[in-house]
N, C-alpha and C positions, 0 to 999 in steps of 0.2 A: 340498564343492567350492566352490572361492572364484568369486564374481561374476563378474570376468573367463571364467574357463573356461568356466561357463553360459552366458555373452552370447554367446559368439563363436558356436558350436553351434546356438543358438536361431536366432542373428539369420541363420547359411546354410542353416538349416532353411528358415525361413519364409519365404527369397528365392530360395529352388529351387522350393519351392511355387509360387511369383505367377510362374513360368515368365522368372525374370530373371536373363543372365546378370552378373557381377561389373563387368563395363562397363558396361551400362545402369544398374545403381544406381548407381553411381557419380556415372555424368552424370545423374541422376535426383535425386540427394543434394547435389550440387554438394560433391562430396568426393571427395580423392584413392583412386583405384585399390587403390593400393599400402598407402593404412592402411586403409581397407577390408580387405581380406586380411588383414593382419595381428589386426586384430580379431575376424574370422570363424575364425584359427587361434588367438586365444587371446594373440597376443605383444604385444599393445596392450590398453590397457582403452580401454571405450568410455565419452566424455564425458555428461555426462546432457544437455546439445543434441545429440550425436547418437542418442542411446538416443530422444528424444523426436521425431526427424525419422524415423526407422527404423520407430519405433513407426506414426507417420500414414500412412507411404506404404506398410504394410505391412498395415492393419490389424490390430497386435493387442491393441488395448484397453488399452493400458497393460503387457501383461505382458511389455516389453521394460525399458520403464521402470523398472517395482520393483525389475528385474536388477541397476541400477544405483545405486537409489535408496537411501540408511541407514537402514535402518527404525528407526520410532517406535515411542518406548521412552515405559510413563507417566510416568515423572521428564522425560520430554523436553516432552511436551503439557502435564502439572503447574506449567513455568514460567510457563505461561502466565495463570494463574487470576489471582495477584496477590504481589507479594512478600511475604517474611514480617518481622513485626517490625514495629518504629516504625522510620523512615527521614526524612533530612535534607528532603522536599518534603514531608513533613505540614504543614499549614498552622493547625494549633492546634486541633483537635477538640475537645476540652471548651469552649474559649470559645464555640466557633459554637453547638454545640448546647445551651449553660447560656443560648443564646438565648430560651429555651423556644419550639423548632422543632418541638414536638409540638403544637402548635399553627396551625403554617402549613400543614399537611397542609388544614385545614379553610378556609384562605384560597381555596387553588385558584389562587392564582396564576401564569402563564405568561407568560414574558420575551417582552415583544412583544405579548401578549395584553391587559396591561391597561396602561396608559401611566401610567407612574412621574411623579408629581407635584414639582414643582421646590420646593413648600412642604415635600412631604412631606422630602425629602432630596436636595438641590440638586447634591451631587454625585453619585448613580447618574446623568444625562443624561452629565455630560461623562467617567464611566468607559465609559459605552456605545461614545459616538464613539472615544476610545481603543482600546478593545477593535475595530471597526472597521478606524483606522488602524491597529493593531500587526500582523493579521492581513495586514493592505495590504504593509505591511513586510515580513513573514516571506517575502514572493515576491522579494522583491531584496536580501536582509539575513541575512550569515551566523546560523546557531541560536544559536552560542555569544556573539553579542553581545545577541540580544533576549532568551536564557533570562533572567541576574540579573534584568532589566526586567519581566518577565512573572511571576517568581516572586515578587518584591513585589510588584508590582500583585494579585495573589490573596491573597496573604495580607493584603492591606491592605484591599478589599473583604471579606475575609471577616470582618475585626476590626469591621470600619463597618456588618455586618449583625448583629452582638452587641451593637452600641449603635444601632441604627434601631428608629425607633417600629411598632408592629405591619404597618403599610399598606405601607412600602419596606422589611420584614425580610426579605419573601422574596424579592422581585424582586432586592436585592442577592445572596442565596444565589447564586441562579439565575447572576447575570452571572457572578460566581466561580467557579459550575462550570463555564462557558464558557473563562474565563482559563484555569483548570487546563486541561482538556480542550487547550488551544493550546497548553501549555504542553509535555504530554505528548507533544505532536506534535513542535515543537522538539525536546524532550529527544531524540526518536529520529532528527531526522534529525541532529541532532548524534554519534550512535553511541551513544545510552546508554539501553541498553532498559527496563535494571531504573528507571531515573528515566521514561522515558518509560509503565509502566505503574502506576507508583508516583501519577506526578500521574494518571493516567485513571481509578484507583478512588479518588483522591482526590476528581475532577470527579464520581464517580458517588453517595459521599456528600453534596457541597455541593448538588446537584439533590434529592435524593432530601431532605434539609433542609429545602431549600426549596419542597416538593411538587409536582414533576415527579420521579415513578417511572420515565420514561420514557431517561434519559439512561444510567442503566443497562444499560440492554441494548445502548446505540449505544456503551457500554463493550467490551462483548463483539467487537463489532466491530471498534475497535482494537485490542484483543489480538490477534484475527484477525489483524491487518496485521503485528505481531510476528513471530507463530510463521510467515507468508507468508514475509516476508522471510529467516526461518529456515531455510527449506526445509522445514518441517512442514506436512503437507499434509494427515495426519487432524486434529492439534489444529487446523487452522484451518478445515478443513471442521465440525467438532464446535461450536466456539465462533460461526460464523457459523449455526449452525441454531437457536443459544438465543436467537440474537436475532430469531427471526423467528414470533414467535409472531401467533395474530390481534389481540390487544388494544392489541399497539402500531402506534404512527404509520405509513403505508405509507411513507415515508422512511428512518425505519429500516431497515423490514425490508427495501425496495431495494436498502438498503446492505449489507445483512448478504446476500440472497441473490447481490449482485455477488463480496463478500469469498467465498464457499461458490461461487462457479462458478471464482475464481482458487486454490480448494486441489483440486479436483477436473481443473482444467486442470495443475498438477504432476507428476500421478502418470497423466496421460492418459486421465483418462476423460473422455470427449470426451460419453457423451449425457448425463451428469449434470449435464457443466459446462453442455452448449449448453442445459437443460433450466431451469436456474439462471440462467442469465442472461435468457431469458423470462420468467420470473416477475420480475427486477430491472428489467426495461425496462416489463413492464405496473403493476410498480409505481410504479417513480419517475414513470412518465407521467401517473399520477391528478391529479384538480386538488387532492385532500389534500396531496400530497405536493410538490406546484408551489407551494401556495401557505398552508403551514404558517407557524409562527411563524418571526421575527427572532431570530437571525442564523441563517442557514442551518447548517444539521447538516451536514457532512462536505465535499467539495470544494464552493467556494463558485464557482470559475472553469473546470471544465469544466462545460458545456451541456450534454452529453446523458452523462452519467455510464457508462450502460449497454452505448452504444455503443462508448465510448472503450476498456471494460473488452474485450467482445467482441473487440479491436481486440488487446489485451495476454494474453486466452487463448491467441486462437488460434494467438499464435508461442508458446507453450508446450506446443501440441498437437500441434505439427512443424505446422503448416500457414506458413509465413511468407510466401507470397505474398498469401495473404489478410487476412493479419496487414497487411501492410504497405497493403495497397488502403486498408481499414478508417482504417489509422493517418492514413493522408496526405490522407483529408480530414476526422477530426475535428481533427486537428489545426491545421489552418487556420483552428478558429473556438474558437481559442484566444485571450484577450485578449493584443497585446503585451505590458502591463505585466507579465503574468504569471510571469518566468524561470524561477522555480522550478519550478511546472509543465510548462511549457513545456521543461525541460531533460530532465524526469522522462520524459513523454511522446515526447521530440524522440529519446533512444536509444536506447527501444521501439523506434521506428520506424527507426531505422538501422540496428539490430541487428536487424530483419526483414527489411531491403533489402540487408546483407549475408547473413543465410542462403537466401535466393534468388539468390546470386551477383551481384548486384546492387552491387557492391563498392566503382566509383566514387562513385555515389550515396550508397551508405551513407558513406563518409567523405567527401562534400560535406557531408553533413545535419550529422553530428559533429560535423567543422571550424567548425561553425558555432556549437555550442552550447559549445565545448571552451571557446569563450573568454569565457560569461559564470559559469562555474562558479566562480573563486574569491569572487567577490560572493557565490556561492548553493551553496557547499558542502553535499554531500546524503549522510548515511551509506547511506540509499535508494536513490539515482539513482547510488551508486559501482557499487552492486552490479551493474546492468546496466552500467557502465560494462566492471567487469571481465570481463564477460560478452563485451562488443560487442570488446576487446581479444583476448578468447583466438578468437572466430568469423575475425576480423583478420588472425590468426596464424597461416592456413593459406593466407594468400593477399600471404606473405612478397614475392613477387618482382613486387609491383604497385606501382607507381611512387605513386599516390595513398596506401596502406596506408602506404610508408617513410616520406612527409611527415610522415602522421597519427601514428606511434608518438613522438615524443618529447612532443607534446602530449596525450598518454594518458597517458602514464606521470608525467608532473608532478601532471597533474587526482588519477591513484590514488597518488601518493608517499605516505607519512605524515607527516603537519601535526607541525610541531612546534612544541611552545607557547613 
């Protein structure tokens, strides 16, 4: 029996149960009557924002959701590990390692931990600043302009740590694997997965080169954010749990159990996620993890990381008014400079103030963000974008929603080079 026929059945079973008539969800759902019906008889499929609103106010654990959801296949979660082959963002692996890096293992050295000598090699200080600035960049600066910049700057540190004297071999490694790591980031909000995971196990051998084991596993995490954005939500539950073991830094694992509470918020399992995101908030709050090495691992400009995340489950858990409480005030201690963020986090939060019916709000917050996007084009922040258009699209004959659609529809056009 195809999806559709199951949902409808399931979803007027378990709404006869909670003693509620087809009006009261409705106004409940902040969803037309009439598709209602229609879904509950089978002549509509139901959207996975409504399978996941149905699912919260009904209680059922998700299993309204899976109705909907394309199940994971192992070739599907398998993308995620690493691509195959040699590919165009390798950054020269025999040279780095004919560094003899079997040796920096015993240095012990950590970027930030030990301060790179301007005798020793005069330019690691001013790739550091760089790296820095380019990251400053990346929040106001289309991907596709700073990728070529970034992917020679990696490769060009990693050459200059084949020819550095013992004392700056690693710490150059190190920065490198930082570059790459940014770079992987780029790559995907630019749309290009397989380069954006291409450079992240590339970041995870230049670390591990340079003797930090640990950037590896903060690897695993962004593959996590991959297969997220994919809709995969056991590969990303899976991949955030490998990176959370006890030996690594509690920063990581923060990051990994926030990534493992947003693949669990997908498929609506609500105590896993909220149980996940506890362990991410009492970690990232440790002074380990506050006040670890330079440059900071993973968002560098939201402030309470754990919160913000709580903030982005729970409109996936069908709860969006709580979503939106959460959203609207981490969001306000968000740096200005920050757009990119700020655009990322600003649709979250519209797209919870529209599925609370909340609909002018939601396309004042938009309206407002719609117009720093081509500076900060995001294949990321499209996604909610399409998201927050089709929630939009049920709320056709609202005078704010007619304004907002032409400048939705340019932000999601396709770019043509």
């Amino acid at each position: 029996m195809s999806t559709t026929l199951r949902f409808g059945p399931e979803l007027r079973r378990l709404r006869v149960e909670a003693g509620l008539t087809l009006t009261e969800f409705s106004i409940a759902l902040n969803y037309d009557k009439g598709h209602l019906s229609k879904v509950e008889r089978g002549e509509r499929s139901a959207s996975p924002e409504l399978a996941r609103r149905c699912d919260a106010f009904l209680g059922a654990d998700g299993e309204l959701q899976r109705l909907v959801t394309r199940p994971v296949t192992d070739s599907d979660s398998g993308t995620a590990e690493s691509p195959a082959g040699p590919s165009r963002w390798l950054v020269g692996r025999r040279v780095v390692l004919s560094a003899g890096t079997g040796a920096l293992i015993d240095l012990g050295l950590k970027l930030g931990g030990q301060a790179v000598s301007s005798t020793d090699d005069p330019l690691l200080p001013s790739f550091r600043m760089q790296f820095d600035q380019l990251r400053k960049l990346g929040q106001s600066t289309a991907p596709k302009v700073l990728l070529p910049l970034l992917e020679t700057q990696t490769r060009m540190i990693a050459g200059l740590a084949a020819d550095a004297r013992s004392a700056s071999r690693a710490p150059a490694l190190l920065l490198a694997s930082r570059f790459a790591e940014f770079t992987g980031w780029m790559a995907q909000e630019a749309g290009d997965s397989d380069a954006a995971l291409g450079w992240t196990g590339e970041a995870a051998e230049l670390a591990r080169a340079g003797g930090d084991p640990y950037l590896g596993s903060y690897a695993l995490v962004r593959r996590a954010l991959v297969t997220m954005y994919g809709g995969d939500a056991a590969g990303t539950v899976a991949l955030a749990r490998r990176a959370q073991s006890s030996e690594l830094p509690p920063r990581i694992r923060g990051l990994a159990a926030q990534r493992e509470a947003q693949g669990h918020a997908l498929v609506g399992n609500e105590v896993d996620c909220l149980r996940s995101l506890d362990r991410a908030r009492e970690l990232l709050a440790s002074d380990d993890a506050r006040n670890g090495a330079e440059p900071v691992i993973g968002t560098s400009h939201v402030s309470d990381p754990a919160a913000m995340s709580t903030g982005w489950c729970l409109h996936d858990l069908g709860r969006p008014k709580a979503a939106a409480e959460v959203l609207d005030r981490e969001y306000l201690r968000l740096p200005p400079h920050a757009l990119r963020t700020r655009a990322r986090y600003g649709f979250r939060r519209s797209l919870a103030h529209a599925a609370s019916g909340e609909v002018e709000h939601a396309c004042a917050i938009a309206g407002d963000l719609l117009g720093v996007m081509p500076a900060v084009p995001s294949s990321t922040v499209n996604s909610d974008v399409r998201r927050l258009a089709r929630e939009l699209s049920r709320f056709r004959s609202s005078r704010p929603v007619r304004d907002l659609q032409p400048a939705l529809a340019r932000v999601l056009a396709p770019a043509h080079d």
